[in-house]
DRENFIGU-551746 format. One record per residue (C-alpha): residue in three letters; x, y, z. Coordinates in steps of 0.25 Angstrom, whole numbers. Layout:
N
[kolvo ALA, [X, Y, Z]]
...
This chain:
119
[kolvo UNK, [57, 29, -97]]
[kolvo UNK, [67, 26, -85]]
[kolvo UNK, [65, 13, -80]]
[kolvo UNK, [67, 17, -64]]
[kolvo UNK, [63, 29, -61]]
[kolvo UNK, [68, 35, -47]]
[kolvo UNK, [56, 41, -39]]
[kolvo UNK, [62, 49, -30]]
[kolvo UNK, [57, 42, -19]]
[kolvo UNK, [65, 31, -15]]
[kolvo UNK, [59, 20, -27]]
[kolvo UNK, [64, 19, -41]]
[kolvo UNK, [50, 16, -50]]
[kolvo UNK, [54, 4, -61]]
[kolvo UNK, [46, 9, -73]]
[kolvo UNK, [45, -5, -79]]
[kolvo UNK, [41, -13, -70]]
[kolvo UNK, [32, -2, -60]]
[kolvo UNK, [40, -7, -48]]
[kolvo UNK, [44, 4, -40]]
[kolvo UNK, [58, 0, -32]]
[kolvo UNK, [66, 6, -20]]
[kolvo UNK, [78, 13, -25]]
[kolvo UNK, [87, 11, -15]]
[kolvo UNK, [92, -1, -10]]
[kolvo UNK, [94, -8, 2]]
[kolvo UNK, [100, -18, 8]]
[kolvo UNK, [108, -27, 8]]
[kolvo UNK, [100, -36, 17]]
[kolvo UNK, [93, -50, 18]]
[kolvo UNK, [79, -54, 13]]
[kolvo UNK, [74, -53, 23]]
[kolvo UNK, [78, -41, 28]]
[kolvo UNK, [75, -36, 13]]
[kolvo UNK, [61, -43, 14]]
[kolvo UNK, [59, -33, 26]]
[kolvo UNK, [64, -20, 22]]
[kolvo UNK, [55, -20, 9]]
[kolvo UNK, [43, -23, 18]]
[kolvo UNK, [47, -11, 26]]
[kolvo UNK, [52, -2, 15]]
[kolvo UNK, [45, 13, 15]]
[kolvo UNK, [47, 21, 2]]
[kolvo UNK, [41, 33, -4]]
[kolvo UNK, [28, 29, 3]]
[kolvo UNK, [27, 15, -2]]
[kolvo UNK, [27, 5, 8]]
[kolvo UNK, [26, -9, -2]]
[kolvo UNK, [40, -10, -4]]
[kolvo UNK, [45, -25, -6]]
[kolvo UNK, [56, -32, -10]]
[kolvo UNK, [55, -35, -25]]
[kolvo UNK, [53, -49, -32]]
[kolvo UNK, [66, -54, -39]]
[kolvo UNK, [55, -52, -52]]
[kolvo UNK, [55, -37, -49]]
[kolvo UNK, [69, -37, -44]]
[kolvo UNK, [74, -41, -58]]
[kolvo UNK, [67, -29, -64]]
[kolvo UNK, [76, -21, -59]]
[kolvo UNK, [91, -30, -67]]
[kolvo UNK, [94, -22, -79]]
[kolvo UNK, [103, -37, -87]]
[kolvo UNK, [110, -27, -93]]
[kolvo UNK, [118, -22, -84]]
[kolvo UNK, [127, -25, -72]]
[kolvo UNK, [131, -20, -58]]
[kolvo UNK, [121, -16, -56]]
[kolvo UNK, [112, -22, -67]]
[kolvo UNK, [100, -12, -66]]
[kolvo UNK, [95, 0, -70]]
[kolvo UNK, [89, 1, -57]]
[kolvo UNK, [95, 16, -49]]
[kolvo UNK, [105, 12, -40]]
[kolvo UNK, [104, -2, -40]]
[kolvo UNK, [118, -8, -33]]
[kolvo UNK, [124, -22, -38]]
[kolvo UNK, [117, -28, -28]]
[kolvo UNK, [110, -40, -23]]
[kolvo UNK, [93, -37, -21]]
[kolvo UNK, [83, -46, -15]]
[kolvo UNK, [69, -49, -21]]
[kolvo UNK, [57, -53, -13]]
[kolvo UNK, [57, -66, -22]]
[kolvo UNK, [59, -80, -13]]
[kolvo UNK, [68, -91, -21]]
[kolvo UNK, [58, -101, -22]]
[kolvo UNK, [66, -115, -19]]
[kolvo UNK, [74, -109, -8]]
[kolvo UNK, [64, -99, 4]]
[kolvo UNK, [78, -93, 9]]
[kolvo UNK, [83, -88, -4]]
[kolvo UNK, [77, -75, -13]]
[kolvo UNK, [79, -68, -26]]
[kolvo UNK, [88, -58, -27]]
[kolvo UNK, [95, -49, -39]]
[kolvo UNK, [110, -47, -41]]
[kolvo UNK, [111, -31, -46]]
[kolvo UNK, [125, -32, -50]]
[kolvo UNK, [122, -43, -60]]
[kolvo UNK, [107, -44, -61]]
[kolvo UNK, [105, -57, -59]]
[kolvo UNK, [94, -65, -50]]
[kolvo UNK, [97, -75, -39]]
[kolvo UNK, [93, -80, -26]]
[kolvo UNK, [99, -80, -12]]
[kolvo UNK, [96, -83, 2]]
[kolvo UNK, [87, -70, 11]]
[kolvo UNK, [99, -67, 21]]
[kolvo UNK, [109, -63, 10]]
[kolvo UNK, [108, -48, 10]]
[kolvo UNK, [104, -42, -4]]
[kolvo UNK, [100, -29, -8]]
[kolvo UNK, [85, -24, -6]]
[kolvo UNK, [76, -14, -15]]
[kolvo UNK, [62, -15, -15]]
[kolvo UNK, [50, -13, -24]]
[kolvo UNK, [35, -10, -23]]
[kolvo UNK, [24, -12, -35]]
C-alpha cells in the first residue's frame, strides 16, 4: 500500500499514522503568523486544520534520504514549524529541517515553512 495517498482535494492522507495533511505548502512565515493561518485554514470542507506537533511532523522525515528527506509529495528542502513550544525557553518552538531531516528549535519570529494536519 502507498503510504500518502493524494486525495484530490487539497490533503494528502498518511496511511500509517491516519493524519490527514495539507498538501501544499505555505509560507514562509513566523509562529505566530503560522499559529493563525492554521486556525483559519478552510480545506475540502474541513475546518480543524492545526499546525502539527513536532511528534507528528517527524512522521513525515524519511532518514533515508536527503534534500529533501521525505517521501512526502512535493515537500521542498525547507524549514517547517510544529505547534510543540520548547519547554526551558516560551519564545522558541520546534521545527523540522526537510533538507536534512533533522529536528531543532528556534525563536517564533524566524519565518519557517507551514503545512498543517487535522486527526
Amino acid at each position: 500500500m502507498k503510504r500518502f495517498v493524494d486525495n484530490d482535494n487539497g490533503t494528502v492522507t498518511d496511511t500509517e499514522t491516519g493524519l490527514i495533511w495539507q498538501k501544499d505548502h505555505a509560507g514562509p512565515m513566523s509562529w505566530t503568523q503560522a499559529m493563525d493561518y492554521a486556525s483559519k485554514l478552510e480545506l475540502a470542507g474541513y475546518t480543524d486544520w492545526r499546525l502539527p506537533t513536532i511528534k507528528e511532523l517527524i512522521t513525515l522525515i524519511d532518514f533515508g534520504k536527503h534534500d529533501p528527506a521525505s517521501n512526502f509529495p512535493g515537500m521542498p528542502s525547507e524549514w517547517f514549524w510544529s505547534s510543540s513550544p520548547y519547554a526551558p525557553y516560551s519564545v522558541r518552538t520546534w521545527y523540522v529541517n526537510f533538507n536534512f531531516g533533522s529536528v531543532h528549535n528556534d525563536v517564533k519570529y524566524f519565518d519557517y515553512y507551514v503545512r498543517c494536519v487535522r486527526g
